[in-house]
Structure formats: C-alpha cells, structure tokens
C-alpha positions as semicolon CSV with decimal commas, in nm:
position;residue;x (nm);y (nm);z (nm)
1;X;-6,785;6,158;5,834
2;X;-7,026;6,288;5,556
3;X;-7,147;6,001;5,370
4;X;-6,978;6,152;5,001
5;X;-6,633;6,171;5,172
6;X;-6,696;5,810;5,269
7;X;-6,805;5,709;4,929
8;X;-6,466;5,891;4,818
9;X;-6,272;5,699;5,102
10;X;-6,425;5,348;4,975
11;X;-6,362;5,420;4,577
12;X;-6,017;5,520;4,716
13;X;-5,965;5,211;4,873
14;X;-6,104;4,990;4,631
15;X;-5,851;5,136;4,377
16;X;-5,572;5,058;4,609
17;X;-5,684;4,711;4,634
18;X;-5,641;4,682;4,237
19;X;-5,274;4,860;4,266
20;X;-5,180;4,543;4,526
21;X;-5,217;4,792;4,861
22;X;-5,411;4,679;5,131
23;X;-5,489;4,964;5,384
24;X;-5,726;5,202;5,437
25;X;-5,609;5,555;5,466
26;X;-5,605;5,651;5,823
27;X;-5,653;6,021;5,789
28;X;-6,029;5,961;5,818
29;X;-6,166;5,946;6,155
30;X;-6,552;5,868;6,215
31;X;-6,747;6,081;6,348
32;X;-7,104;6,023;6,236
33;X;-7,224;5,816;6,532
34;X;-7,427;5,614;6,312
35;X;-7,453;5,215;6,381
36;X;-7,572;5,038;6,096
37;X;-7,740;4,748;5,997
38;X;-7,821;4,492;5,750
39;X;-8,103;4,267;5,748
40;X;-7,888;3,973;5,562
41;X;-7,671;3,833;5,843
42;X;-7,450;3,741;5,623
43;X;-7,384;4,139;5,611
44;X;-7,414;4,185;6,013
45;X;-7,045;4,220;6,053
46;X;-6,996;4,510;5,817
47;X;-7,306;4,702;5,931
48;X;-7,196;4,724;6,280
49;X;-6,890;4,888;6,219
50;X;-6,776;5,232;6,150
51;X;-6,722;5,349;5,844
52;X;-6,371;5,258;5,773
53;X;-6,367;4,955;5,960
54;X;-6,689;4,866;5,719
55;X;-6,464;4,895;5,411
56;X;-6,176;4,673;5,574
57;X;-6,450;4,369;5,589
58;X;-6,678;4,456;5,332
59;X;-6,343;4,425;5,072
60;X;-6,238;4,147;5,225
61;X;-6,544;3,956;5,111
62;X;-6,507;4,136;4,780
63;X;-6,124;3,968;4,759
64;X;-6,384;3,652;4,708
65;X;-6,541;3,769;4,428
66;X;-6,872;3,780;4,274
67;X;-6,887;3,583;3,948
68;X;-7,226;3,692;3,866
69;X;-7,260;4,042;3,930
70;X;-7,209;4,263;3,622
71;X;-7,029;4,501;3,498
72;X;-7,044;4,898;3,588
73;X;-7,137;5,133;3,303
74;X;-6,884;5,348;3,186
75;X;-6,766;5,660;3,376
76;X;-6,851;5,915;3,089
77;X;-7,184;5,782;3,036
78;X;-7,191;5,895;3,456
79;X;-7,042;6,215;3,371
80;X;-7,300;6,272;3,090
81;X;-7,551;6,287;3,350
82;X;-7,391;6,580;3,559
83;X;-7,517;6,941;3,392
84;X;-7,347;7,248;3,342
85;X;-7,514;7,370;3,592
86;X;-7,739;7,280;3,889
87;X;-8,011;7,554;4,099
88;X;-7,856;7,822;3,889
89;X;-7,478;7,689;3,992
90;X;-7,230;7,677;3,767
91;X;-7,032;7,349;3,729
92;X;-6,673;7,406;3,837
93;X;-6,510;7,113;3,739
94;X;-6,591;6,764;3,649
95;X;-6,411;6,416;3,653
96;X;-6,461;6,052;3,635
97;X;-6,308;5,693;3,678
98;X;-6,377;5,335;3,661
99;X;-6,146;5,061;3,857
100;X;-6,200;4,662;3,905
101;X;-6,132;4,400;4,111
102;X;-6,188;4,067;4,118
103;X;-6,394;4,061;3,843
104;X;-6,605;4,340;3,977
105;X;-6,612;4,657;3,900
106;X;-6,719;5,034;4,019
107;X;-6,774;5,371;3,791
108;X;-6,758;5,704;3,961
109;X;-6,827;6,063;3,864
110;X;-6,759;6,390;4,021
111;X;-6,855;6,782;4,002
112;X;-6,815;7,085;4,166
113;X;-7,052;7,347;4,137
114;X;-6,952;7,669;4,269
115;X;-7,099;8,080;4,285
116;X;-6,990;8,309;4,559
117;X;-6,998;8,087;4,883
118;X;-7,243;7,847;4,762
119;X;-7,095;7,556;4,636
120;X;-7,225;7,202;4,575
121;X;-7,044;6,838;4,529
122;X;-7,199;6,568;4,327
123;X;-7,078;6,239;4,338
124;X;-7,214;5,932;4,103
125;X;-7,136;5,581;4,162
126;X;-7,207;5,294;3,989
127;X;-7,159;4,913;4,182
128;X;-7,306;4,735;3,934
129;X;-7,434;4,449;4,008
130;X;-7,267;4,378;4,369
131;X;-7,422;4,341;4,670
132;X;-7,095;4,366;4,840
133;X;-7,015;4,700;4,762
134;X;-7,356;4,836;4,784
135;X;-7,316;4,725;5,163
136;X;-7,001;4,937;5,179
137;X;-7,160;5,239;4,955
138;X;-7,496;5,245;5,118
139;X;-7,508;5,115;5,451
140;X;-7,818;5,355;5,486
141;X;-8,078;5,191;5,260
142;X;-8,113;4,934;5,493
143;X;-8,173;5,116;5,831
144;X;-8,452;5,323;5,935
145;X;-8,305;5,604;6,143
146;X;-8,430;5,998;6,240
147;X;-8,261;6,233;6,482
148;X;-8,311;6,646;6,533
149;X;-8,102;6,867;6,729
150;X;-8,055;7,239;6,752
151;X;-8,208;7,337;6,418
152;X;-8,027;7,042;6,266
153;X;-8,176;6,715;6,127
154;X;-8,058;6,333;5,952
155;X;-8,296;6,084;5,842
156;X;-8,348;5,797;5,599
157;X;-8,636;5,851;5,411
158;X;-8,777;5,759;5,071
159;X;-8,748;6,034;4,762
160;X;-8,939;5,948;4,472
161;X;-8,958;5,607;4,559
162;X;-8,593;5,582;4,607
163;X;-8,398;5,483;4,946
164;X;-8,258;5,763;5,053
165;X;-8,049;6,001;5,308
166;X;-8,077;6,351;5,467
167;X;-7,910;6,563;5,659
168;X;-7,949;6,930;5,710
169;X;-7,847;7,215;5,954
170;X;-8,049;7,510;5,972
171;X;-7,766;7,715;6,130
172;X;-7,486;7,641;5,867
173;X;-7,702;7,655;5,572
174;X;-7,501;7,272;5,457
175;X;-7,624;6,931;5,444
176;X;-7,648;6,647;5,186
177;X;-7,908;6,436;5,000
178;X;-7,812;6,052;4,915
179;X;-7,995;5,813;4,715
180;X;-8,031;5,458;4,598
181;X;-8,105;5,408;4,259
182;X;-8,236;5,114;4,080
183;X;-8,051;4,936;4,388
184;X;-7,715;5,011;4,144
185;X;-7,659;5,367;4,169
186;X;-7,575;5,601;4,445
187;X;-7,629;5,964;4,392
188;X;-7,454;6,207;4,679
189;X;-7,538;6,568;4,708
190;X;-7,371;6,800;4,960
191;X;-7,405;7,179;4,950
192;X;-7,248;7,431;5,177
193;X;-7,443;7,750;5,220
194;X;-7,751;7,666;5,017
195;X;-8,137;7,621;5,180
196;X;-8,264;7,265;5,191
197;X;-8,491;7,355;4,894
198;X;-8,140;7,398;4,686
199;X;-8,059;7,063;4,790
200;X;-8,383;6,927;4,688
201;X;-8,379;7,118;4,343
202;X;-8,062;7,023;4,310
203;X;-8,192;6,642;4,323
204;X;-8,452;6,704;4,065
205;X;-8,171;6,795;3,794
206;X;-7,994;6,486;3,765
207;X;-8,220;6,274;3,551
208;X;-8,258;5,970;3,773
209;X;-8,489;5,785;3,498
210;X;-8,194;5,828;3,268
211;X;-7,966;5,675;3,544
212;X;-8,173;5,330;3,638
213;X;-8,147;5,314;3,241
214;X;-7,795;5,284;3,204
C-alpha cells in the first residue's frame, strides 16, 4: 500500500468513527511488506501490524481519548499551503476537511497536479497534538529501514532535518516522498512519471517553515 493511500484509508476511517461506524474498509489489501515499530511499548501492538490492522488498534486507543492534546489547525489554512503549481505542474484540483473524535481532532488537504502523463498527489495532514494518531499516520518516523531492488529503492531518511520516507523506481519513473513535520504534520508526495529530482523539487515548494508555524 503506498503510504498516501494509507493516510487516505486512516482519515477515512477516522471519519467513520465520528459518523458511529466502526470498520475499516476492506477494499485495501497490504502489500508493502513493511513491519514497523515503535520504541514506546505502549505503541508495540500497533507497530507490528499491517497497515489496516494498525488503524483498528491505534483507534481503539483513540476511543480513550487524549484530554491534552490540541486542536488541529484549520483545513484552509492546509490548503493555503498547496500552490498553483508545483515543478512546473499545474494544480488540478484541490480539497480539504477537518473531522474529530473524542475530543481530538485531524485536518487534511489534498491536490492534484497534473500535465500530460505526469501527475503528482499531495496530501497534508494535521494530528495535532496526538501521539495516537501520529502512530497510525507515521509509523515510519520511528523505524530505520533501507532496501534496493531492480533499479528500485525505499528508505527512511532525514530531509532537512525532518523524519522522513522514500521510495523510488527507476523503471516506472513513480515514487513518493513523506515527511514529519514539527512532529504534527505529515506531508505525502507521490508522482507518477516524474524523475526523483521532481519529487525532491516538488518537496522544496511547500513551505515547510510556514507549516511547523501553524
């Protein structure tokens, strides 16, 4: 599963949760072969699970609630962030939302970019202050992990002093770019016939500074 379909798939879910549903859609099979981990225990038995299964137990922890964690910022100040256009890529289209639960609360916004077959999807969340969903949103910042294959590569890494997530194929011209921000923020970049340097570039024009701000 790419990680900004999974970020998708857990602001999905959460916003079920708020409506009074309590399953995960089961259209979305795993197939990233990642195991993760957390170095709180307390977190051990979401990191060790796939994807979905993560969301199940990471939500129901959230069902406790987190009386101290703050508030998200609101979804347009998200959307503000996203240009018009990114590595010479016009933006497509552009939407945002912001859901609760349990007195927590998660901002999201999304853009397409599109020009001939290149195309790139940008996805902004905001957990605020909650250490639960950051475990469901980015399982990655707390594993070190680095595999290459046939022209193709993933890796944690650090970008600008940020957490962060690659992966790239060579023969496909795709990957994506993930990053913590500000331990808040998740930024998700995925691009479909574009050269890593796009990808890269592409990071550069979202103003991160602006972001840890908010």
């Amino acid at each position: 599963m790419k990680m900004h379909h999974f970020l998708l798939l857990f602001i999905t879910v959460i916003t079920c949760y708020q409506c009074g549903k309590k399953e995960t859609p089961a259209d979305n099979a795993n197939d990233s072969g990642f195991t993760f981990w957390q170095e709180d225990e307390a977190d051990d038995a979401v990191a060790n699970l796939a994807p979905e299964e993560a969301v199940k137990k990471a939500l129901q922890q959230l069902e406790k609630g987190e009386p101290d964690a703050k508030p998200a910022a609101d979804h347009k100040q998200l959307q503000a962030l996203l240009p018009e256009r990114l590595v010479g890529i016009p933006r497509s289209s552009i939407e945002g939302q912001k859901s609760g639960l349990q007195g927590l609360s998660i901002a999201t916004a999304k853009a397409e970019y599109e020009m001939g077959d290149k195309r790139l999807s940008v996805a902004l969340v905001d957990a605020g202050s909650s250490s639960l969903t950051l475990a469901g949103l980015a399982m990655w910042a707390s594993m070190e992990f680095e595999r290459e294959s046939n022209g193709s590569y993933e890796r944690t890494t650090v970008i600008d002093g940020h957490k962060a997530f690659e992966q790239y194929d060579n023969n496909t011209q795709s990957g994506q770019v993930n990053v913590l921000v500000d331990n808040r923020f998740v930024l998700s970049i995925e691009g479909e016939n574009v050269s890593e340097k796009d990808l890269r570039q592409a990071l550069k024009g979202i103003n991160l500074r602006k972001l840890a701000g908010l």
